[in-house]
C-alpha positions as CSV (number, residue, x, y, z in Angstrom):
1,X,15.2,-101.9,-157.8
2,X,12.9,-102.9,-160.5
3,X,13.8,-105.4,-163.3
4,X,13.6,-103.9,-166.2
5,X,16.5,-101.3,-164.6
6,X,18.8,-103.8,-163.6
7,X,18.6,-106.0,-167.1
8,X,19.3,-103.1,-169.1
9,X,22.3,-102.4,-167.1
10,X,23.3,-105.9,-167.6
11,X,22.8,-106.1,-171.8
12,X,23.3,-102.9,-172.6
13,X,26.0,-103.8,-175.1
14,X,23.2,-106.5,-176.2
15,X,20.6,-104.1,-177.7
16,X,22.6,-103.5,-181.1
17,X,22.8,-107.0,-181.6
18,X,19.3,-107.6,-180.8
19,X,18.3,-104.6,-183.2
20,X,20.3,-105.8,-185.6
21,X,19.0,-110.1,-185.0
22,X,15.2,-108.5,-185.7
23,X,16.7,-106.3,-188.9
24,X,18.0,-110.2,-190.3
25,X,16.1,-112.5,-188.4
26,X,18.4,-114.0,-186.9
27,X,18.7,-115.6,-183.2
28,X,20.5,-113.7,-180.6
29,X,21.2,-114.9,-177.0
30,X,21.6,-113.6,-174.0
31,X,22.8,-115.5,-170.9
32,X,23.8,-114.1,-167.1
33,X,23.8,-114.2,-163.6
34,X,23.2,-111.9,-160.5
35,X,23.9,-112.1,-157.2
36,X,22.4,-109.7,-154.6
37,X,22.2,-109.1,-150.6
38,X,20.4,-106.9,-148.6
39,X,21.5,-106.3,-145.3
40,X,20.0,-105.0,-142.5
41,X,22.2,-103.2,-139.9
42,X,22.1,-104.9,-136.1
43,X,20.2,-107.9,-135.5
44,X,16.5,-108.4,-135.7
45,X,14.0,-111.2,-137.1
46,X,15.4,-111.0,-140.2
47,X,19.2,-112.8,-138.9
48,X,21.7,-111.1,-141.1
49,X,20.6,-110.1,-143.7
50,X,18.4,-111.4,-147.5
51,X,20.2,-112.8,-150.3
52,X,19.0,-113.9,-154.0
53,X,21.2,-115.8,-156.2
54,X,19.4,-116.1,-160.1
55,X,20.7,-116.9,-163.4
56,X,18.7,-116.3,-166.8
57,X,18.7,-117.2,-170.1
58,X,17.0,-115.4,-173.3
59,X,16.3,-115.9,-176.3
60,X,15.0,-113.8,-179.6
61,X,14.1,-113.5,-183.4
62,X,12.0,-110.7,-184.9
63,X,9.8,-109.4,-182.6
64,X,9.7,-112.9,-180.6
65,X,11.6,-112.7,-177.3
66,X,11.5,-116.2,-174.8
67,X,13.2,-115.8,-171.3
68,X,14.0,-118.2,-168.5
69,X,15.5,-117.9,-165.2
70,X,16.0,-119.4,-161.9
71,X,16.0,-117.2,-158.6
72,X,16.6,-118.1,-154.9
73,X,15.8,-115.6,-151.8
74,X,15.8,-115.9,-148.2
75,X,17.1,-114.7,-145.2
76,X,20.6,-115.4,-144.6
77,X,22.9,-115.8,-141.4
78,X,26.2,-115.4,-143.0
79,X,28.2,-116.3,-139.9
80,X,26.4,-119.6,-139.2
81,X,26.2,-120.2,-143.0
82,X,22.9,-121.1,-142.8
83,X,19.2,-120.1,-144.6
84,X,15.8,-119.8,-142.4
85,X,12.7,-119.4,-144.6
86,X,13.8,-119.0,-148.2
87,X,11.6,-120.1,-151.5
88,X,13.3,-121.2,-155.2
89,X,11.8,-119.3,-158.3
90,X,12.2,-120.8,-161.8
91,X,10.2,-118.9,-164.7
92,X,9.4,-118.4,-168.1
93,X,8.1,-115.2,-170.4
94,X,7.0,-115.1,-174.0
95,X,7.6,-111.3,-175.2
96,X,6.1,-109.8,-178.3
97,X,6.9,-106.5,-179.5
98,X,3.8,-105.8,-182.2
99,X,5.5,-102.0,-182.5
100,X,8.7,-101.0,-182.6
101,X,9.7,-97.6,-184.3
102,X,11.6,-94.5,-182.9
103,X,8.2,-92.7,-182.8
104,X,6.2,-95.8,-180.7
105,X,7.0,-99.1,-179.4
106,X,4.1,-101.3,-177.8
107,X,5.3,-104.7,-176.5
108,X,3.3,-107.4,-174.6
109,X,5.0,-110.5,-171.8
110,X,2.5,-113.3,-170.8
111,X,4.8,-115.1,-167.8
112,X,4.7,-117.9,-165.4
113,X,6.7,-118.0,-162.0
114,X,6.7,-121.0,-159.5
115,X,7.0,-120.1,-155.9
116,X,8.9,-123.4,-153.7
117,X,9.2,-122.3,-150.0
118,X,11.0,-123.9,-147.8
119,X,10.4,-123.5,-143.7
120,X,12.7,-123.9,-141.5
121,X,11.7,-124.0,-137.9
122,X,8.4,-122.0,-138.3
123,X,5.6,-125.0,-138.0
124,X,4.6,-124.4,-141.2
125,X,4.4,-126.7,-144.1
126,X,6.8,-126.6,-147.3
127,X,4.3,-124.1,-149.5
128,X,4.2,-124.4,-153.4
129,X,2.4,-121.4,-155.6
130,X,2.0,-120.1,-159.2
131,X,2.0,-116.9,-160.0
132,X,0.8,-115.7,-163.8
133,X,1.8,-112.3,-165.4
134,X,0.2,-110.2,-168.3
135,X,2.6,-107.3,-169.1
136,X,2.6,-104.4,-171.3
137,X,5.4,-102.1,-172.1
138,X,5.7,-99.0,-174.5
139,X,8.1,-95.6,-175.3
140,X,6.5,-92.6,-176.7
141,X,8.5,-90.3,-178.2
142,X,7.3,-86.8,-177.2
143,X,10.1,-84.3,-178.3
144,X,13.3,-85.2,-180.1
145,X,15.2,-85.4,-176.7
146,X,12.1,-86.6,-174.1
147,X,9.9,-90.0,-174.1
148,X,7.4,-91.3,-172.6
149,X,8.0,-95.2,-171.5
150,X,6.9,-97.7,-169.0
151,X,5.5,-101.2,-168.3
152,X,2.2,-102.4,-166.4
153,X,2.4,-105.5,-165.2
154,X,-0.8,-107.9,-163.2
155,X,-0.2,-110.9,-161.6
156,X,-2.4,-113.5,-160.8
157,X,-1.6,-115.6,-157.7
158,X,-2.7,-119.2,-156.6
159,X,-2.0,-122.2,-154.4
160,X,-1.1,-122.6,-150.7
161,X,-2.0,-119.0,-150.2
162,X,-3.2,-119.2,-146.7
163,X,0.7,-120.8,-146.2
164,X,2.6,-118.1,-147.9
165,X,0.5,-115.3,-146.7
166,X,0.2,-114.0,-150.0
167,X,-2.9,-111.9,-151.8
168,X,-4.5,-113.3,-154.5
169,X,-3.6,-110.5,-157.0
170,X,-1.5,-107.3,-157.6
171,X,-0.4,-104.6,-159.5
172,X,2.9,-103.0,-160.4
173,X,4.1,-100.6,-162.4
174,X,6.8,-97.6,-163.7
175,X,6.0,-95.7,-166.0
176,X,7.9,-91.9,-166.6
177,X,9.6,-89.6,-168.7
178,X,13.3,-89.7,-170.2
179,X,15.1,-87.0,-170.8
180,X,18.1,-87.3,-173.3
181,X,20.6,-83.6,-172.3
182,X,23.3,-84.9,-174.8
183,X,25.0,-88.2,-175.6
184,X,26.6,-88.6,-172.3
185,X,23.6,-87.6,-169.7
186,X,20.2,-88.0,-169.4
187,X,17.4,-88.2,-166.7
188,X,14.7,-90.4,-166.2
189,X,12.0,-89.6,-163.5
190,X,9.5,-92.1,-163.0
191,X,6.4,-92.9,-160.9
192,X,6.2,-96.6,-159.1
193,X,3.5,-98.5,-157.8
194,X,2.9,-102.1,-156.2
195,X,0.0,-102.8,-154.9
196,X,-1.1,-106.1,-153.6
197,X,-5.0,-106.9,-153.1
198,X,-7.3,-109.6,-153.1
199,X,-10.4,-110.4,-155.5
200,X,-12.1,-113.0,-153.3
201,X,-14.0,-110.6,-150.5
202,X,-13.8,-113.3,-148.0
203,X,-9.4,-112.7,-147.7
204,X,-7.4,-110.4,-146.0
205,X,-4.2,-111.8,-146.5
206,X,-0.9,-110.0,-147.5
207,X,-2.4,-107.0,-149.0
208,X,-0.2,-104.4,-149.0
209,X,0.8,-100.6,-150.9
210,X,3.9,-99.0,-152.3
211,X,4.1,-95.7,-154.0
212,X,7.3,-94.3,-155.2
213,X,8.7,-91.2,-157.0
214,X,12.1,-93.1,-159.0
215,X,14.7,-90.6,-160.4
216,X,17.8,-92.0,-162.5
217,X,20.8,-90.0,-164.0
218,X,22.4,-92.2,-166.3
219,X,26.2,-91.2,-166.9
220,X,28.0,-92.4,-170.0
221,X,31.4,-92.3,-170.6
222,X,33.3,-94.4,-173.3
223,X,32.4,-98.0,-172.3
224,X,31.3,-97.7,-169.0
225,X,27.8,-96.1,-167.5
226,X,27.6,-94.9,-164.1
227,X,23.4,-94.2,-163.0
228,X,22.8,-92.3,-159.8
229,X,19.2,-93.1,-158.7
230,X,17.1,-92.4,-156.1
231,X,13.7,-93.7,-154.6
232,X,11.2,-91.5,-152.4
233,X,8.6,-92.8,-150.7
234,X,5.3,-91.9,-151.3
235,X,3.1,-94.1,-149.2
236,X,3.5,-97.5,-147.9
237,X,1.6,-99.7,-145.6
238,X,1.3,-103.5,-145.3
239,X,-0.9,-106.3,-143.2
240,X,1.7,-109.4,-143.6
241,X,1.0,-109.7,-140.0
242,X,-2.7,-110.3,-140.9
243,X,-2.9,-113.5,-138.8
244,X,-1.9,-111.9,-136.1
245,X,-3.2,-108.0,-136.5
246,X,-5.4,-106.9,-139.4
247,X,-4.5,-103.7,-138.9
248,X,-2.4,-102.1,-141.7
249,X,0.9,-100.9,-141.1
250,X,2.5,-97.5,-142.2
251,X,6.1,-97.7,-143.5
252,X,8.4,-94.0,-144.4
253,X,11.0,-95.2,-146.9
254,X,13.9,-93.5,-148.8
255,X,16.7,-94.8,-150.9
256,X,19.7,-93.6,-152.3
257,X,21.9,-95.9,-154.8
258,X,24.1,-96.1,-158.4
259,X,24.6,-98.7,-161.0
260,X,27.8,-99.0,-162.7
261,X,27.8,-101.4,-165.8
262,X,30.7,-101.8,-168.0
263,X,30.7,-103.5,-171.8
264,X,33.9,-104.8,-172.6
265,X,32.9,-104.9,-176.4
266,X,32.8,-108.5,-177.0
267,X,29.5,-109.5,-175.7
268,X,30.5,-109.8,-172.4
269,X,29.0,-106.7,-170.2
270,X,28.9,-106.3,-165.8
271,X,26.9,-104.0,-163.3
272,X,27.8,-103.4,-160.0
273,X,25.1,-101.7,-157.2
274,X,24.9,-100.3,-154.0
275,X,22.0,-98.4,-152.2
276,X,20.7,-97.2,-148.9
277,X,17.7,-97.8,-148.0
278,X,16.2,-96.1,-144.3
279,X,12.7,-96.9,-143.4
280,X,10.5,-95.6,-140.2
281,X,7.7,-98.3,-139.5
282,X,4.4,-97.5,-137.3
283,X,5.1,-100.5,-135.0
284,X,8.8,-101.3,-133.6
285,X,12.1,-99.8,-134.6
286,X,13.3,-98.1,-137.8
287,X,15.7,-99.7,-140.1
288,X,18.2,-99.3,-142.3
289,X,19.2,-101.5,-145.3
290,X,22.5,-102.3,-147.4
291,X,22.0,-103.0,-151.1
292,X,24.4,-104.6,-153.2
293,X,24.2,-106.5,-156.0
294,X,27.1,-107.9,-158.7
295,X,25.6,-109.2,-162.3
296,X,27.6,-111.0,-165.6
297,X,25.5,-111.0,-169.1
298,X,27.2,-112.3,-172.6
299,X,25.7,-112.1,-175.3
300,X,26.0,-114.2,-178.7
């Protein structure tokens, strides 16, 4: 799910305080951790499943947020206890929020993510590549109960390309309305894109599509929030087989999932997730994925 869903879950009982830090000026701090699997039912290429431990830390005054945060990922063979390919992620973003009222907010993150893979058994050598981020975000409000928000983000990638398979650029975004019914329910439908491409004419490598329609229902009750989502799949196709085949690849993709995030009212706040994801893929067998994912913020 995308990360600016799965961080609100986690400090929701943060945004007062941070509110309240800009109103004084004061520093307010934010720091968590995440741990989240992905399994994929029977066995296949991918062993047992993917896993991605991260932990973060942030940091803000005014309008000034700074973040930092540390991700593994790889695929996982729980029963050997053992990883095969898997890469380390450490990063950093800058936010500035130049508006912020309840009629407009306009935001901007510059960001900076390092890329360490590790291969195990593949003939490949250990890869290491950078990866640079411009991102704006904004909320418009539209009616007294319905907004307009959703972030842009473009990434910029470089080093050992030809290693990780990766294209030089991409594009991702979600960006929808939000509809407030009353204090306890609302509904956000958005629309999703990712889109991975490359600049210099001479590569082919990694370029890939994904369109999405994303639909949450946020729940609220007391201190807990329980969000229904779904994802429906647009379009999505894919050459990450592009040393091997050129040809693209045509994906059909649906998931169903809800987050459940609890603050116990003393800076400390949890999510809990699940989802099912089935996709349909031009070449070989369909597949079905398991989702979970636990996270821990406090806030001081």
């Amino acid at each position: 799910m995308s990360v600016l869903f799965k961080s609100a879950a986690l400090v929701m009982c943060a945004g007062f305080s941070c509110a309240q830090a800009a109103e004084n000026n004061d520093w307010h701090f934010n720091v968590g951790a995440m741990y989240e699997i992905e399994n994929v039912e029977g066995q296949g290429e991918d062993m047992d499943g993917l896993a991605e431990p991260s932990i973060y830390f942030n940091a803000s005054q005014g309008p000034w947020r700074f973040s930092v945060a540390y991700y593994q990922e790889g695929p996982v063979d729980y029963s050997e206890g053992k990883r095969g390919t898997w890469f380390d992620r450490p990063e950093l973003e800058v936010h500035y929020q130049f508006i912020d009222s309840d009629d407009l907010s306009f935001g901007l993150t510059g960001g900076f993510r390092n890329y360490g893979y590790h291969y195990i058994n593949e003939g490949k050598d250990t890869a290491n590549m950078q990866r640079w981020k411009v991102q704006p975000d904004w909320s418009v409000k539209l009616a007294d109960d319905l907004r307009f928000s959703g972030w842009f983000s473009m990434y910029q990638f470089v080093n050992d390309l030809n290693t990780t398979g990766y294209a030089d650029s991409r594009v991702e975004t979600e960006t929808g309305l939000n509809y407030t019914f009353n204090e306890t329910v609302g509904l956000t439908v958005n629309y999703y894109l990712e889109r991975g491409f490359n600049l210099d004419d001479s590569r082919n490598n990694g370029e890939f599509s994904t369109q999405e329609i994303r639909a949450y229902l946020p729940i609220s009750s007391g201190n807990a929030t329980l969000t229904p989502y779904t994802r429906i799949g647009l379009d999505r196709w894919s050459n990450w087989d592009w040393q091997d085949d050129m040809e693209r690849e045509g994906h059909d993709f649906n998931r169903l999932g809800a987050l459940w995030a609890y603050d116990f009212q003393n800076g400390l706040s949890m999510s809990l997730e699940y989802a099912y994801e089935w996709q349909n893929h031009d070449e070989g067998e369909r597949d079905r994925f398991h989702y979970a994912g636990v996270g821990v913020n406090y806030a001081f």
